[in-house]
N, CA and C atoms of all chains as a GROMACS GRO file, in nm:
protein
  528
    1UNK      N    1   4.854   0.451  -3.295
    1UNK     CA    2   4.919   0.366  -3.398
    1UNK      C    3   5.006   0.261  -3.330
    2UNK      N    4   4.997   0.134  -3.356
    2UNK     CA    5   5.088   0.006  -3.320
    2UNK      C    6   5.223   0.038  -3.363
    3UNK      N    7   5.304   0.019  -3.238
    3UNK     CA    8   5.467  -0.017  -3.268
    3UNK      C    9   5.484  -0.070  -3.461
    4UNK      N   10   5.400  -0.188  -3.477
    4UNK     CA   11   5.465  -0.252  -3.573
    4UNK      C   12   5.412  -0.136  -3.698
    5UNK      N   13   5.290  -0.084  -3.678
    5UNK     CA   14   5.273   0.055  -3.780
    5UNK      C   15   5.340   0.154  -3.810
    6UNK      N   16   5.425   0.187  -3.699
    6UNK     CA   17   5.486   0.294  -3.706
    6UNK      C   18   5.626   0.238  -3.751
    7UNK      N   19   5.709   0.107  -3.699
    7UNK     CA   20   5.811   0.077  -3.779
    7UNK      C   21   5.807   0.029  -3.941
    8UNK      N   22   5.647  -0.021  -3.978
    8UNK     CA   23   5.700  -0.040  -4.143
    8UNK      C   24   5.662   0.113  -4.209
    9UNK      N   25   5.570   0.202  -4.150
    9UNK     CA   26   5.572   0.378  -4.195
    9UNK      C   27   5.750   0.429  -4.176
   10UNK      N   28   5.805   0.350  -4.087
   10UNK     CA   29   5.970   0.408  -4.127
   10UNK      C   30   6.045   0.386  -4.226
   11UNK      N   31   6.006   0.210  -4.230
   11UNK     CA   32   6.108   0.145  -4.326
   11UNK      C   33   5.978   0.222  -4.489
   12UNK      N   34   5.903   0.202  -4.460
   12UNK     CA   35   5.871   0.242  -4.592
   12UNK      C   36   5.915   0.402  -4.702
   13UNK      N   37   5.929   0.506  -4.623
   13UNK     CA   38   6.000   0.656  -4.607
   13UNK      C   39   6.108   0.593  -4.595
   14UNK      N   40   6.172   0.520  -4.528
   14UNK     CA   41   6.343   0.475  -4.607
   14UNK      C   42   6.348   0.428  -4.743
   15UNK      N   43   6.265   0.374  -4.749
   15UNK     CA   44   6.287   0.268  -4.821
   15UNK      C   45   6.244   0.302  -5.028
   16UNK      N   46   6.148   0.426  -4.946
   16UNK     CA   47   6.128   0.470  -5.080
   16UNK      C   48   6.234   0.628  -5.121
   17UNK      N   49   6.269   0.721  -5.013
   17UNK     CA   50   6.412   0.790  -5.022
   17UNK      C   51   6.480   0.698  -5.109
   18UNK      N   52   6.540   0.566  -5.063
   18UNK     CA   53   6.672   0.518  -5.101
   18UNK      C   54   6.600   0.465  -5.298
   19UNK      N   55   6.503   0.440  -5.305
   19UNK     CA   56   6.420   0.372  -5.450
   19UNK      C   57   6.452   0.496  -5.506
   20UNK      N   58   6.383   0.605  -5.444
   20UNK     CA   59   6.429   0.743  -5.574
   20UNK      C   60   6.538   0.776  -5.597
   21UNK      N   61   6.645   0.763  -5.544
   21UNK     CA   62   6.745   0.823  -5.499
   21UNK      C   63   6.798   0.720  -5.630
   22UNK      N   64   6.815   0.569  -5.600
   22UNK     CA   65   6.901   0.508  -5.680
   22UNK      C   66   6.809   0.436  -5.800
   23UNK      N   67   6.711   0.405  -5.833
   23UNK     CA   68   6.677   0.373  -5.966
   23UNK      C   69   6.684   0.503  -6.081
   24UNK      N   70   6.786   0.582  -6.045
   24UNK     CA   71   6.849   0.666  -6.188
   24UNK      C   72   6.695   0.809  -6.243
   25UNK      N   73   6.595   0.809  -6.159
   25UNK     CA   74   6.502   0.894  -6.253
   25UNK      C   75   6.608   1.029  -6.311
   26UNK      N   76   6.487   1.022  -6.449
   26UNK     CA   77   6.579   1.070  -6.587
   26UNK      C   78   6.624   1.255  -6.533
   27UNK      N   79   6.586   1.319  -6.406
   27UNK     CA   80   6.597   1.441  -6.368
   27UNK      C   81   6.733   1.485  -6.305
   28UNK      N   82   6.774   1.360  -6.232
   28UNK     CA   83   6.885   1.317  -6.131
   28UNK      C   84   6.997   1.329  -6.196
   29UNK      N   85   7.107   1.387  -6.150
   29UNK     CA   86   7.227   1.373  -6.196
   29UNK      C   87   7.410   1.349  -6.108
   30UNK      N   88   7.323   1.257  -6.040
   30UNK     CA   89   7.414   1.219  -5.884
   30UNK      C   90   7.561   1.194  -5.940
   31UNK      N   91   7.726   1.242  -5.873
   31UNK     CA   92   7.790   1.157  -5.944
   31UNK      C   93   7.825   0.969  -5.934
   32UNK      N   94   7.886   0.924  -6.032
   32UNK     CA   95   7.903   0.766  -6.023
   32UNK      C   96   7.955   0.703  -5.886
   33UNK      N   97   8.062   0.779  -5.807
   33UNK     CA   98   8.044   0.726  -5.706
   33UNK      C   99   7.959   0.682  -5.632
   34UNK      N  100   7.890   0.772  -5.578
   34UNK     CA  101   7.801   0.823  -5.494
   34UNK      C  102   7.662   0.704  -5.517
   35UNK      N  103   7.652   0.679  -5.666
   35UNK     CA  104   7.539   0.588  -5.685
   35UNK      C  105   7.606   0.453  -5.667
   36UNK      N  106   7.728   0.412  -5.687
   36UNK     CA  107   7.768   0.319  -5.700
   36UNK      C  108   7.766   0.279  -5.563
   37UNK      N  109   7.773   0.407  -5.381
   37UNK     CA  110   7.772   0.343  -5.279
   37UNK      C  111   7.683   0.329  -5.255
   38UNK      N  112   7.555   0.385  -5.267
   38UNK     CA  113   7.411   0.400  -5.263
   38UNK      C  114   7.323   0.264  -5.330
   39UNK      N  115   7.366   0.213  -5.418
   39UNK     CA  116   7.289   0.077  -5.461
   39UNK      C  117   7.281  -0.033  -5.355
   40UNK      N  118   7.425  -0.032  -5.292
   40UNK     CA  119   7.379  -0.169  -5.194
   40UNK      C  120   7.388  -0.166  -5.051
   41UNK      N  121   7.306   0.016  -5.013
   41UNK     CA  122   7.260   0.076  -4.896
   41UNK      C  123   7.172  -0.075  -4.798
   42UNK      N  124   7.071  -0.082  -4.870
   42UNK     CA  125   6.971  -0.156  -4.753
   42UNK      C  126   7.092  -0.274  -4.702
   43UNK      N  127   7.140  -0.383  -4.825
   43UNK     CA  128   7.207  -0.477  -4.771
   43UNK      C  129   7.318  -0.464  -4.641
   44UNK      N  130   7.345  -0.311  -4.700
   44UNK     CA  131   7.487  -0.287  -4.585
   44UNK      C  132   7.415  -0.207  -4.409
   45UNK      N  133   7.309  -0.222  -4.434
   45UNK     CA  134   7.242  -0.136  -4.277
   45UNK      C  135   7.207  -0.294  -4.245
   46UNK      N  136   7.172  -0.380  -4.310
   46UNK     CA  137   7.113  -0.484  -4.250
   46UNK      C  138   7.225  -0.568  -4.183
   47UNK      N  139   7.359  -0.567  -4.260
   47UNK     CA  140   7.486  -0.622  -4.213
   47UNK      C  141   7.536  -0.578  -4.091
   48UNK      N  142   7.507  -0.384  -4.098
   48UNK     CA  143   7.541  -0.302  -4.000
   48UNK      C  144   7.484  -0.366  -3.879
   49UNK      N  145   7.342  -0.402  -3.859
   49UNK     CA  146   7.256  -0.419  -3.749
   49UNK      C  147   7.283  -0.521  -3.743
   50UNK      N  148   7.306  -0.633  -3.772
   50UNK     CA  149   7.372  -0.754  -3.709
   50UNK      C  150   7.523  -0.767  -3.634
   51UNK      N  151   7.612  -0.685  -3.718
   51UNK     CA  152   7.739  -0.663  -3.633
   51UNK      C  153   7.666  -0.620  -3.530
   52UNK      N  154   7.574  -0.461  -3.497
   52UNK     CA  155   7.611  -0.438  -3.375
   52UNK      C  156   7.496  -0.562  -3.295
   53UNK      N  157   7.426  -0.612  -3.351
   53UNK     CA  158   7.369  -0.767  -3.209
   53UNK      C  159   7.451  -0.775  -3.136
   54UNK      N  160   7.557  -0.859  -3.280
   54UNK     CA  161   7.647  -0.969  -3.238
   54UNK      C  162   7.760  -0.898  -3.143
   55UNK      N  163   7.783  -0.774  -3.141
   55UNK     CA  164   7.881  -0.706  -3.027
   55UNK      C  165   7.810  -0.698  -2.900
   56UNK      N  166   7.648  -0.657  -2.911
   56UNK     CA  167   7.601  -0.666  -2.798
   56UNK      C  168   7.587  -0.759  -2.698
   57UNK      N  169   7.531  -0.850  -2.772
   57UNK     CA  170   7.543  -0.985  -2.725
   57UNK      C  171   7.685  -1.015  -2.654
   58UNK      N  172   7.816  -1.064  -2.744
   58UNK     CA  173   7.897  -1.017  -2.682
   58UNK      C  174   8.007  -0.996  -2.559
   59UNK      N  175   7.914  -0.834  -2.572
   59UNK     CA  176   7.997  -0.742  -2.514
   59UNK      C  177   7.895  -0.780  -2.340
   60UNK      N  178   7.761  -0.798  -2.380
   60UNK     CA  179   7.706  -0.831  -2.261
   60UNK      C  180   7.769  -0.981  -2.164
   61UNK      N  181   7.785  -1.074  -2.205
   61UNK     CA  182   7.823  -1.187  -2.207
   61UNK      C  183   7.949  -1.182  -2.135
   62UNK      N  184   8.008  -1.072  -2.166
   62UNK     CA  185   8.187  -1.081  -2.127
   62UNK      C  186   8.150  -0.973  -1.970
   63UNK      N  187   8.073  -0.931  -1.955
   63UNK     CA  188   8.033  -0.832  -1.866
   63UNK      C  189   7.980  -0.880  -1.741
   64UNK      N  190   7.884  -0.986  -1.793
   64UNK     CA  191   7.785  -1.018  -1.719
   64UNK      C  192   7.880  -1.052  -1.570
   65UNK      N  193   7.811  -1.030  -1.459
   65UNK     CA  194   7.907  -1.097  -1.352
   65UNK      C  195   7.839  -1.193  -1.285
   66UNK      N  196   7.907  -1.288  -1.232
   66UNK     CA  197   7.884  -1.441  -1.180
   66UNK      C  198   7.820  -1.403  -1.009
   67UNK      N  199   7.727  -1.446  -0.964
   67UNK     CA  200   7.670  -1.455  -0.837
   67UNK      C  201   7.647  -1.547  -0.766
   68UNK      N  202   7.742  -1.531  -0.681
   68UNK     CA  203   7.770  -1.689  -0.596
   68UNK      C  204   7.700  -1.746  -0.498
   69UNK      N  205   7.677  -1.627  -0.468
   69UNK     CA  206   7.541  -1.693  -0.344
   69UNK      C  207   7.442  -1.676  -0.387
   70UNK      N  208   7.358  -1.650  -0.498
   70UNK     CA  209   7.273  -1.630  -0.549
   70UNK      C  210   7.275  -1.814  -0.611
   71UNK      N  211   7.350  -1.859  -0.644
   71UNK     CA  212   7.383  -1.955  -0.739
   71UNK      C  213   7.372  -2.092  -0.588
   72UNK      N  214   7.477  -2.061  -0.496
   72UNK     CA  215   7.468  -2.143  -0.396
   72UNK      C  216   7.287  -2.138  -0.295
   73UNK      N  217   7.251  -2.034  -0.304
   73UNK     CA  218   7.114  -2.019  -0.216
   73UNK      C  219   7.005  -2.095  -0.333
   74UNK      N  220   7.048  -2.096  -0.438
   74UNK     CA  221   6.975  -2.173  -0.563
   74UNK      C  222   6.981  -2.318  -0.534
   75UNK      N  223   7.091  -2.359  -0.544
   75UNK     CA  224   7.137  -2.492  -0.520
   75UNK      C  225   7.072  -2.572  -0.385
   76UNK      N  226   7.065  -2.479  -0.276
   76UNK     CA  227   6.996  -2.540  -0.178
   76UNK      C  228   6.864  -2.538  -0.187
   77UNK      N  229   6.782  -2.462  -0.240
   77UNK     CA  230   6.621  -2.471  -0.267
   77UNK      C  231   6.604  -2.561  -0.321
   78UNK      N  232   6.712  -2.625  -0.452
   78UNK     CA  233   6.661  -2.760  -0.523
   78UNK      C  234   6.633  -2.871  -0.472
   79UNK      N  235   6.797  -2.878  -0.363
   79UNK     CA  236   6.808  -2.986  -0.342
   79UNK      C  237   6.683  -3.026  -0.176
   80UNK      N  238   6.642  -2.864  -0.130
   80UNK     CA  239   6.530  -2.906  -0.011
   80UNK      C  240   6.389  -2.964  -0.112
   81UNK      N  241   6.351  -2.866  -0.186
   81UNK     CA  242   6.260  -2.926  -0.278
   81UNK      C  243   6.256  -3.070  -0.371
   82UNK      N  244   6.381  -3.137  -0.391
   82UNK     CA  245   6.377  -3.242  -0.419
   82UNK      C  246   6.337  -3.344  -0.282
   83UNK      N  247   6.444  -3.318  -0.181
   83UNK     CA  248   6.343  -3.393  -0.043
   83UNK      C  249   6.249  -3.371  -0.044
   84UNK      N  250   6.177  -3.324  -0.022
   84UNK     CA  251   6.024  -3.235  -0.016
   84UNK      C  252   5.960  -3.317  -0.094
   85UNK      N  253   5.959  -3.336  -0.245
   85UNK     CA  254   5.896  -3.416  -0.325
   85UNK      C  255   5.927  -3.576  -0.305
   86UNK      N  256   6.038  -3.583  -0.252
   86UNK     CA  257   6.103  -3.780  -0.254
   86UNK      C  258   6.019  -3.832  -0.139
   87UNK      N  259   5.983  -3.702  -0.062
   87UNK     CA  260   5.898  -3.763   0.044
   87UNK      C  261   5.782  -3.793   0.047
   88UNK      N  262   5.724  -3.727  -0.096
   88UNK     CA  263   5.553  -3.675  -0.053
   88UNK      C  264   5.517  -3.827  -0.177
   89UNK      N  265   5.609  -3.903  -0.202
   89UNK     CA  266   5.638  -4.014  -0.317
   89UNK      C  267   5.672  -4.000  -0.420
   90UNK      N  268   5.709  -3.868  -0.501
   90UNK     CA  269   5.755  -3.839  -0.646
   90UNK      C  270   5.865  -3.909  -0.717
   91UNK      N  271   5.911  -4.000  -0.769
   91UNK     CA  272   6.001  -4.057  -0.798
   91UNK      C  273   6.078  -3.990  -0.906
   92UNK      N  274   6.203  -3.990  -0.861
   92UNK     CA  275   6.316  -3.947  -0.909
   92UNK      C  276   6.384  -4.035  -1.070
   93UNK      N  277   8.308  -1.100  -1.147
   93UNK     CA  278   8.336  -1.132  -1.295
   93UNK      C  279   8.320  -1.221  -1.354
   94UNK      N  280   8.258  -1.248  -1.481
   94UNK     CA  281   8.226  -1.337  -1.581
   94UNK      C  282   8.374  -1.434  -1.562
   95UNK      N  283   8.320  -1.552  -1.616
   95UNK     CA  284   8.440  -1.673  -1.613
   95UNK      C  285   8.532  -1.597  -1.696
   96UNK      N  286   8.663  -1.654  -1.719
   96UNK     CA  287   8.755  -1.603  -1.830
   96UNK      C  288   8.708  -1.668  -1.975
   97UNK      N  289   8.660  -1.759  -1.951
   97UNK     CA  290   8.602  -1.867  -2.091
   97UNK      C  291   8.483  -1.749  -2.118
   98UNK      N  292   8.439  -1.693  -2.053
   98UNK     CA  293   8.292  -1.608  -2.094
   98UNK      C  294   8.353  -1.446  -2.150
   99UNK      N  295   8.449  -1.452  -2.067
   99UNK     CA  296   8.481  -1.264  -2.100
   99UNK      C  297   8.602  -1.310  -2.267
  100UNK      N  298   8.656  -1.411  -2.289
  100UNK     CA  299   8.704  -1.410  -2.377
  100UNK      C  300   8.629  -1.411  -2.516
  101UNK      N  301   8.546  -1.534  -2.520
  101UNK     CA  302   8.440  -1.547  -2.620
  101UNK      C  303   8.363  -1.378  -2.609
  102UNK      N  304   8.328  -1.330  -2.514
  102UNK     CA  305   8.298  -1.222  -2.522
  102UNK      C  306   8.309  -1.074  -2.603
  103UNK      N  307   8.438  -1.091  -2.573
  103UNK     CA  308   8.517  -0.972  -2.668
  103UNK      C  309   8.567  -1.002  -2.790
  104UNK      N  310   8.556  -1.134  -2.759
  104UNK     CA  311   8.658  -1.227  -2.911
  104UNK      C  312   8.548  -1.155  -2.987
  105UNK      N  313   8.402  -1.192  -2.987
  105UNK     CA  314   8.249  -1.133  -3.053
  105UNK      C  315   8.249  -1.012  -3.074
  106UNK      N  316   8.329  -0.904  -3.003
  106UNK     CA  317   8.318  -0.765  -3.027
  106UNK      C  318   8.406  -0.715  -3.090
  107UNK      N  319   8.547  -0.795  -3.100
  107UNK     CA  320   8.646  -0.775  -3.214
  107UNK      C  321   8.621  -0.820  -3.341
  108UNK      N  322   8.547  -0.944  -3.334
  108UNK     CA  323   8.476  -0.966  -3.458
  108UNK      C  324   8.397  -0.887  -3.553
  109UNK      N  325   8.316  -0.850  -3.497
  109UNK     CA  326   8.208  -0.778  -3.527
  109UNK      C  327   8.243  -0.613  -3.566
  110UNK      N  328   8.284  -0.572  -3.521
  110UNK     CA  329   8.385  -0.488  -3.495
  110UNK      C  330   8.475  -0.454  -3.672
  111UNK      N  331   8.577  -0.558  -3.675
  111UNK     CA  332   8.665  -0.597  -3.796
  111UNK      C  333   8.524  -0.568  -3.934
  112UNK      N  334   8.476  -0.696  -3.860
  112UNK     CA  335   8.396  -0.727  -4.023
  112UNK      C  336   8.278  -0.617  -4.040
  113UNK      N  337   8.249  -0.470  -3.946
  113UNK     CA  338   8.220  -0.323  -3.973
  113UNK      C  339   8.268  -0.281  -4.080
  114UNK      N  340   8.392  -0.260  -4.012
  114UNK     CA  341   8.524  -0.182  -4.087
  114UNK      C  342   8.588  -0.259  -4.196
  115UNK      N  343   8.571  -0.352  -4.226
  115UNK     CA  344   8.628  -0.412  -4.345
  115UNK      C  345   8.475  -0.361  -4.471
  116UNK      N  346   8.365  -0.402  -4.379
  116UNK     CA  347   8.242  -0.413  -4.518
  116UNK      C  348   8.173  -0.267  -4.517
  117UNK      N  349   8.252  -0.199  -4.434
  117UNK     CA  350   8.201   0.027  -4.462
  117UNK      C  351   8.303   0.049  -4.537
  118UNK      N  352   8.432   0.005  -4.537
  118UNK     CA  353   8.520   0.022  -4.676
  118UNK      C  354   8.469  -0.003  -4.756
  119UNK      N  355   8.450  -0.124  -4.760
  119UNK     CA  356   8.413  -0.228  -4.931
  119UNK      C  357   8.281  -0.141  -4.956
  120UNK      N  358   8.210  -0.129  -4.899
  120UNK     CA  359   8.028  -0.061  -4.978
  120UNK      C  360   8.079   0.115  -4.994
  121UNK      N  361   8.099   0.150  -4.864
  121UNK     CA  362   8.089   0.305  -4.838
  121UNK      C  363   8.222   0.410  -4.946
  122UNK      N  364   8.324   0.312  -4.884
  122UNK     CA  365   8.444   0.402  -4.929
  122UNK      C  366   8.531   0.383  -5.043
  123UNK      N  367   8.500   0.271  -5.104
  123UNK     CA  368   8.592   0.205  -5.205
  123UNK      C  369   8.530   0.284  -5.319
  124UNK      N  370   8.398   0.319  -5.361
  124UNK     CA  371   8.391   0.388  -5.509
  124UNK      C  372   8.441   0.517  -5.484
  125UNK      N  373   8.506   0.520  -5.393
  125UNK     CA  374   8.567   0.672  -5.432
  125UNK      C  375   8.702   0.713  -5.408
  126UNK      N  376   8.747   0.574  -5.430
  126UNK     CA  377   8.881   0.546  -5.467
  126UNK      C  378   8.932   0.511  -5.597
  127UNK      N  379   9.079   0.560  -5.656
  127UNK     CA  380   9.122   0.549  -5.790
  127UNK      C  381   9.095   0.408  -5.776
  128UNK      N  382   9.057   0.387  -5.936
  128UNK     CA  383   9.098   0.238  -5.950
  128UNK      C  384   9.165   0.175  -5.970
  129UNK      N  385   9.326   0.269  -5.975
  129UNK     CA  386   9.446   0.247  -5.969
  129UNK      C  387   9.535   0.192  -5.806
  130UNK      N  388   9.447   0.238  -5.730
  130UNK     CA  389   9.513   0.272  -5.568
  130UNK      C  390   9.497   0.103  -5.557
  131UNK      N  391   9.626   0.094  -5.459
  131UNK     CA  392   9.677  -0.043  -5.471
  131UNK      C  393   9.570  -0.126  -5.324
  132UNK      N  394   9.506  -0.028  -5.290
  132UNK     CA  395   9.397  -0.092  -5.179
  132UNK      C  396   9.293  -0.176  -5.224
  133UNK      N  397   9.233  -0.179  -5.365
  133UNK     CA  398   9.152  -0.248  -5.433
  133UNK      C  399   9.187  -0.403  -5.415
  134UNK      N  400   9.355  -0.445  -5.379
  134UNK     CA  401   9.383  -0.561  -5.385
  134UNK      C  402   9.336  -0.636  -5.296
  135UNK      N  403   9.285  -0.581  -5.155
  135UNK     CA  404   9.221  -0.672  -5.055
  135UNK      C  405   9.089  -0.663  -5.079
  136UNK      N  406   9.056  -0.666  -5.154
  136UNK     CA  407   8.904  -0.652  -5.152
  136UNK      C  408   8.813  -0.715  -5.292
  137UNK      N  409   8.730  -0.840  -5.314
  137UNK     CA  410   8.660  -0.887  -5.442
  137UNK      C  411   8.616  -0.814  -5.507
  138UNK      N  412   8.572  -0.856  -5.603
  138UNK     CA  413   8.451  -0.732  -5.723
  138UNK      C  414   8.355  -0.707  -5.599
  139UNK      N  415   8.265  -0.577  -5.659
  139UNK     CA  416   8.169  -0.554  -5.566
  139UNK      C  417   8.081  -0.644  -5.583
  140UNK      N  418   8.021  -0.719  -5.654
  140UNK     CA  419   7.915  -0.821  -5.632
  140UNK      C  420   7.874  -0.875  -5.528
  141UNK      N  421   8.022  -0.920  -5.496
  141UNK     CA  422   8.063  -0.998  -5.380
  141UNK      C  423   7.981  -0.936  -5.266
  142UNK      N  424   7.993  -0.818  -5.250
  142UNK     CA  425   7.951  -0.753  -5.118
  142UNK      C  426   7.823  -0.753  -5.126
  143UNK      N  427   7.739  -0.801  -5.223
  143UNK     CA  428   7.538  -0.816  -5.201
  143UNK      C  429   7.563  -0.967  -5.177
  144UNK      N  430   7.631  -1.022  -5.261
  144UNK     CA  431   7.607  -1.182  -5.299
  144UNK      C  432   7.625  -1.271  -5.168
  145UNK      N  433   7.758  -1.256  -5.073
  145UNK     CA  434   7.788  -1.322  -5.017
  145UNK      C  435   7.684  -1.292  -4.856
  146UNK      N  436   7.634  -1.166  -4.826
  146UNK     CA  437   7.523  -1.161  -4.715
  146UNK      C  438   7.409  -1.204  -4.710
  147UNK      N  439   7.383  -1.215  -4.880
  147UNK     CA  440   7.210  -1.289  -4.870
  147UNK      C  441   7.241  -1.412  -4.885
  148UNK      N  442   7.366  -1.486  -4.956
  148UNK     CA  443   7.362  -1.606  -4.947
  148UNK      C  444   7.368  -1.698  -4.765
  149UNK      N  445   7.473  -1.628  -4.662
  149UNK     CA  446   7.430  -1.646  -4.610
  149UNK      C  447   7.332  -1.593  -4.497
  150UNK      N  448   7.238  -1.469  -4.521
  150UNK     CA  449   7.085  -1.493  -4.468
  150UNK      C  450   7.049  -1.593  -4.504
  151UNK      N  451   7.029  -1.615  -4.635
  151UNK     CA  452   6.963  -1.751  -4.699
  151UNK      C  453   6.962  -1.910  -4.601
  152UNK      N  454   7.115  -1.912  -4.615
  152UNK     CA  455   7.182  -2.065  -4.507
  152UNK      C  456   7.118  -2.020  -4.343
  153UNK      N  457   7.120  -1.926  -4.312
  153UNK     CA  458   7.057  -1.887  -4.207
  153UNK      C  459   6.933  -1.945  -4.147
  154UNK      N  460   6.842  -1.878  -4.187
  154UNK     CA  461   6.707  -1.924  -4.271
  154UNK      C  462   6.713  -2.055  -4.299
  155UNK      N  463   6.732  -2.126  -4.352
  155UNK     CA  464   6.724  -2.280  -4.362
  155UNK      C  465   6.779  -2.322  -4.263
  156UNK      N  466   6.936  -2.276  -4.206
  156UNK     CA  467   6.905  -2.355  -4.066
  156UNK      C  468   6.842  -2.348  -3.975
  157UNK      N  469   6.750  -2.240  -3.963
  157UNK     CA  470   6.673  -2.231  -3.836
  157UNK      C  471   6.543  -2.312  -3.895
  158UNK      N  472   6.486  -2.295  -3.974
  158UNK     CA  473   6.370  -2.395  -4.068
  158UNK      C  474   6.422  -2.567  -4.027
  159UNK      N  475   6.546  -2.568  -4.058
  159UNK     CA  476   6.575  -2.730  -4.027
  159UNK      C  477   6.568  -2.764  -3.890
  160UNK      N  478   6.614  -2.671  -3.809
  160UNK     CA  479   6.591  -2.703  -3.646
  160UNK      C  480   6.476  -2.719  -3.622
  161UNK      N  481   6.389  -2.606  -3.642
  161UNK     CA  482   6.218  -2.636  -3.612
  161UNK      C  483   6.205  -2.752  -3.654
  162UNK      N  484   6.212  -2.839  -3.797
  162UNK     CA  485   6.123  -2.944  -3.816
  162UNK      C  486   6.182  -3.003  -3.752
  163UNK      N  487   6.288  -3.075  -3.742
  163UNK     CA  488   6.383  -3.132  -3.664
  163UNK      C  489   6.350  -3.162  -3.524
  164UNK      N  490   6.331  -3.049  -3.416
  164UNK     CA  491   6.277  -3.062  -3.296
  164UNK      C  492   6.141  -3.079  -3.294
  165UNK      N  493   6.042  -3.038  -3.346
  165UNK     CA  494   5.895  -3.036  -3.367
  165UNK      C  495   5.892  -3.230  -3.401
  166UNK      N  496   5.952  -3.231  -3.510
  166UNK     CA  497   5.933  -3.403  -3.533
  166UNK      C  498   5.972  -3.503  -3.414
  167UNK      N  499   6.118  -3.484  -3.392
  167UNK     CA  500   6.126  -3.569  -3.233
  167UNK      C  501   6.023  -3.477  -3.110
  168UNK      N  502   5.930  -3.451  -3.060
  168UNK     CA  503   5.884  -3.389  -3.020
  168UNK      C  504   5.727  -3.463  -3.025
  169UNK      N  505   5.713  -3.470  -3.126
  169UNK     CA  506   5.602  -3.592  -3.198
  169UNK      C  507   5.603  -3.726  -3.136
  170UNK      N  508   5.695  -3.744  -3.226
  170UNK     CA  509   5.728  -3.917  -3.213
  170UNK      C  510   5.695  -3.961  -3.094
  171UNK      N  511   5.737  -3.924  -2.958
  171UNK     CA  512   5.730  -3.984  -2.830
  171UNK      C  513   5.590  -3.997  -2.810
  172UNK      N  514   5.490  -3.911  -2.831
  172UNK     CA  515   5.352  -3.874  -2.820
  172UNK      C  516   5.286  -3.994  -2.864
  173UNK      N  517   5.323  -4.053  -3.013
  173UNK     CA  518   5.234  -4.129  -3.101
  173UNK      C  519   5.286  -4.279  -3.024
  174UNK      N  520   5.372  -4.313  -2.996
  174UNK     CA  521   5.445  -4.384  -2.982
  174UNK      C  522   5.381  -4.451  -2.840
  175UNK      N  523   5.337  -4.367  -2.745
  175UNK     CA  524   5.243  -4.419  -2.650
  175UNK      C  525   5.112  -4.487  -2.686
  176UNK      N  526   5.076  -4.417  -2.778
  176UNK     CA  527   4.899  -4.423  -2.776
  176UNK      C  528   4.909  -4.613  -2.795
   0.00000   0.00000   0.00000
C-alpha cells in the first residue's frame, strides 16, 4: 500500500470516529460539554499541526550553527571558478 | 552558533507558537467546561470565532500563495515572448 493510501485510510477512521461521535445519532447521549469541545476537533488538530511547523521551523533556525570555513572554503571555489570561466571567455 | 538575528527570530517563533497553543486548547478544549459565570470567559470571543477566524485565514493563505504563482509564472513569461 502507498504512503499516500495509508495516510487518507487514517484520516478517513479519524475522520469518520469524530462524524459519529458529533453529528448527535439519536442512540448517543454524550454530555453538552464534551460535544460542544468535540465539534471543532478537526479545525483545532489542523491549528495544532501548524503551531508545531511553525516551532519547528523555528526552533531549528535558532539552532542551526554557522560554519565558517565551510562558508570561507565556499567562497574560494567561486571566486577560482569564476577565473576559470573569465578565462575560457564567459562574460561576466 | 546561529547569528543572534537568527536565534532571536528563532525562539521569538517558538514562543509564538507556543502562546497561540495554549491560548486556542483553552478556547476549543477547556472553556465548555467552565461556568459561564467564571470571570475567564472575558478573554476570550464567542466560540464561532475559534472555526471562523482559522479558515478565514487558511483561506488568505491560499490566495496568497495562488497570487505568487501567477505572479512569478507571468514575469517568467514575459521575458521569453519578448525575444522572439
Amino acid at each position: 500500500m502507498t504512503k499516500l493510501a495509508q495516510w487518507l485510510c487514517g484520516l478517513a477512521l479519524l475522520g469518520s470516529a469524530w462524524a459519529a461521535l458529533a453529528l448527535s445519532p439519536p442512540g448517543l447521549r454524550l454530555p453538552a460539554p464534551c460535544r460542544q469541545a468535540l465539534l471543532p476537533l478537526p479545525v483545532y488538530l489542523l491549528v495544532a499541526f501548524g503551531c508545531y511547523a511553525l516551532a519547528t521551523v523555528g526552533y531549528r533556525l535558532a539552532t542551526f550553527n554557522d560554519c565558517e570555513e565551510a562558508a570561507a572554503e565556499l567562497r574560494e571555489h567561486i571566486s577560482a571558478a569564476r577565473e576559470d570561466l573569465r578565462r575560457r571567455g564567459l562574460r561576466f | 552558533m546561529a547569528t543572534a538575528t537568527d536565534r532571536a527570530v528563532g525562539f521569538g517563533l517558538v514562543a509564538f507558537s507556543l502562546a497561540l497553543f495554549a491560548y486556542y486548547t483553552l478556547w476549543i478544549v477547556v472553556l465548555p467546561f467552565i461556568d459561564s459565570a467564571h470571570a475567564i470567559h472575558r478573554f476570550f470571543l464567542p466560540r464561532e470565532y475559534a472555526v471562523i477566524i482559522p479558515v478565514v485565514a487558511g483561506l488568505l493563505l491560499l490566495l496568497f500563495i495562488g497570487v505568487f504563482i501567477m505572479v512569478v509564472t507571468w514575469k517568467s513569461k514575459k521575458p521569453a515572448k519578448k525575444s522572439e
